[in-house]
N, C-alpha and C positions, 0 to 999 in steps of 0.2 A: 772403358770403365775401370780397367785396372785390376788389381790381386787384392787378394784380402780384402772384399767389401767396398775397394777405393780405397783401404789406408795407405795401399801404395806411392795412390796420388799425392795426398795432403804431405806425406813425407817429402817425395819431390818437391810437392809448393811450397813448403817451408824450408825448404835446402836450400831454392834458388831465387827465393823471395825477393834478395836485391840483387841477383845477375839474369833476369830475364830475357836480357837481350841476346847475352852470352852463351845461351843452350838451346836446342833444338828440342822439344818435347812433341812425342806420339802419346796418344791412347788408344783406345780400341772400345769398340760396343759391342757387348755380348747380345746371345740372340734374346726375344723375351719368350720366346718358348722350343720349343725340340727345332735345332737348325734343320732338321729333313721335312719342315714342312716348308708351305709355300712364303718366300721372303715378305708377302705383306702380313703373313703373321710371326713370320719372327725375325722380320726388321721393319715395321710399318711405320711410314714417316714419321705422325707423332713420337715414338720411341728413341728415335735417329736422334732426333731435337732436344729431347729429355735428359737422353744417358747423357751429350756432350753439354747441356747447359750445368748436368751437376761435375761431369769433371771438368769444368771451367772454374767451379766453385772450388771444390776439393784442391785445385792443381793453383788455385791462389792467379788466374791470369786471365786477362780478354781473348787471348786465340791459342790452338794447337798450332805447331810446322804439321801436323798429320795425324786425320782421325781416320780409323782403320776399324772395316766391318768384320767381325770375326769369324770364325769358324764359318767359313767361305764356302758356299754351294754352287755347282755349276747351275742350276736352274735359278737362281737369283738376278744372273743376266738379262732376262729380257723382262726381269719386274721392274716395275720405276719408284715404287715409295721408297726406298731407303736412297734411291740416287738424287730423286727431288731433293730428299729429306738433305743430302751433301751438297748438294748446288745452293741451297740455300740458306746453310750456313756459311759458307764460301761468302759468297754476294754478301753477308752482312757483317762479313770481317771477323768470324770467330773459328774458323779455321782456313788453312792456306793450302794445304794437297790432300786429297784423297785416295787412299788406301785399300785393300782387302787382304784378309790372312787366311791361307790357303787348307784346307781341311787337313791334317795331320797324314802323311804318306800318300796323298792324290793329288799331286802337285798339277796332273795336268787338266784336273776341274778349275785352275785359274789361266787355261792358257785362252779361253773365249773371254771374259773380261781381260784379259791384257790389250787383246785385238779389239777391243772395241772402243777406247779412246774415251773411257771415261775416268778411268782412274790414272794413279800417278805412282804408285806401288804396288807391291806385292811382294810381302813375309812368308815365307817360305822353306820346311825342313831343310834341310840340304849339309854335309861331311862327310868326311870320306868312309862311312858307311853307306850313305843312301844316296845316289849320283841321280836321284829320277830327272831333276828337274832339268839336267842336260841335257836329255833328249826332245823336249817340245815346250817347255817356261818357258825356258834361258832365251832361245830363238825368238820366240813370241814377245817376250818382253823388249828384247834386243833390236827387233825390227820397230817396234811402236814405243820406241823410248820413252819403257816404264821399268823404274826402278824395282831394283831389290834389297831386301832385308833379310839375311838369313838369319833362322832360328836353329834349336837344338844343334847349334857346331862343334860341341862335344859329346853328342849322342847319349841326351839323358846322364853325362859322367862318366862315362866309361872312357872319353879318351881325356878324362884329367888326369888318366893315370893310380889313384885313389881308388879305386873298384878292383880287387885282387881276389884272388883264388878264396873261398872260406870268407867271404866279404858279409859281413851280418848289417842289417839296415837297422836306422835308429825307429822305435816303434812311432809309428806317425808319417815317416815320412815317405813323400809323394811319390817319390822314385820307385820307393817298394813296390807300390802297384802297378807302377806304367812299366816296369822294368823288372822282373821278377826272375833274377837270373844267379844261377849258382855257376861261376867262373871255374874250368881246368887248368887244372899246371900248363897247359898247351895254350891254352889263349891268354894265362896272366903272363907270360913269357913272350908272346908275337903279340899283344898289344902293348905291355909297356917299352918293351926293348923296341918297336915303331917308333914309340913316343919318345926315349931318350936316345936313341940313335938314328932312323933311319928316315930319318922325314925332310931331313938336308938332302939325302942320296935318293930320292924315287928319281924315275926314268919312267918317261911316258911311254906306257904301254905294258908294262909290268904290273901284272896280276895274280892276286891267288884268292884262293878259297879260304872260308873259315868259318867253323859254326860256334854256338854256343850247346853248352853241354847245361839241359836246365830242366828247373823243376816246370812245365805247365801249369799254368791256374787260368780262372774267369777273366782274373788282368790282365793277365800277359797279351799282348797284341801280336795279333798273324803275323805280322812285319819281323818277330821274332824269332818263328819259327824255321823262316826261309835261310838259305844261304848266301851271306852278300859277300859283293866282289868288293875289293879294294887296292888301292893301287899301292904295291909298296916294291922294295928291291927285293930280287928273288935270294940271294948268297945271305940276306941276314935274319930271315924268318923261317923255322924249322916248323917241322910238325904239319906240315900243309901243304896239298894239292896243287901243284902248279899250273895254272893254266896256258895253255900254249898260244 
């Protein structure tokens, strides 16, 4: 269904209004009530049909390249109404591959629908902060040739470089909550200097430690709190624990 109500969409369908042939467009259907319940209520065929007949509307076109169920649950697997509900748009020509977008840091709640040969993708966290999906996706997907789509590849903005030391958020905006992080001299220094120098030089296998130095809130997400690894050169990153 898209951002912003679908204004998202109607933007796209008015951008490519006459190069339709020339671009690839995805949407995504959000759930129609709390995703941790069971997929026939919060992707029940009816709704499957609904959400993509109004972004067909909105998106100005007869078919998606790719509609994608969101906020991905492993127990949605062995439910059939929202897979009906994509077989059978399929079959009538208003979408062409089917999708799922993997629950935000549980990457390996989509490694059972990878293996199960219904879908055709899977969108997925994944930079060189969070490597989860290397260990049991990437394989899973890799064997039952289903694609990927990675999202957050600059981690919420932190590796555009932009997010420094004393970094104040504009009141409003979305990052402040997912992301509620007061940066030290120690990691504005070993992630920008990553980012403008050392990203040509990594060497597989070279590791270190780093945390964020931050205020906790209700927002902030556990994923934050932890310590991630990342791969960089050991001689140009200071302030951090080497891992052997």
């Amino acid at each position: 269904m898209g951002y912003g109500g679908g204004h998202s969409e109607e933007v796209i369908g008015q951008a490519f209004a006459n190069n339709r042939d020339k671009v690839k467009i995805a949407s995504k259907i959000g759930p129609k009530c709390d995703p941790a319940s069971p997929a026939e209520e919060a992707y029940p065929y009816e709704w499957v049909i609904e959400c993509t007949e109004k972004s067909l509307k909105r998106l100005n076109t007869d078919y998606l390249d790719l509609q994608q169920i969101h906020t991905w649950r492993d127990h949605y697997t062995e439910e059939s109404g929202w897979f009906r509900a994509m077989q059978k748009l399929k079959e009538d020509g208003k979408i062409r591959s089917i999708g799922v977008s993997a629950e935000c840091w549980k990457p390996d709640g989509a490694v059972r629908i990878a293996e199960s040969g219904k879908i055709d993708s899977i969108q997925v966290i994944y930079n060189v902060f969070d490597q989860q999906p290397i260990e049991k996706l990437f394989p899973a997907a890799i064997a039952n040739n289903v694609g990927i789509i990675v999202r957050v590849s600059l981690f919420e903005g932190l590796l555009a470089g932009k997010i420094r030391a004393g970094h104040k958020w504009v009141e409003g905006d979305e990052s402040a909550r997912t992301f509620n992080l007061i940066l030290d001299d120690a990691v504005e220094t070993s992630v920008n200097g990553m980012i403008r120098h050392d990203l040509n030089e990594v060497k597989v296998g070279d590791k270190a430690v780093f945390t964020f130095d931050m205020t906790p809130s209700a927002n902030t997400h556990p994923v934050y709190h932890l310590w991630h690894l990342m791969v960089v050169t050991k001689d140009k990153l200071t302030k951090m624990d080497i891992i052997k």
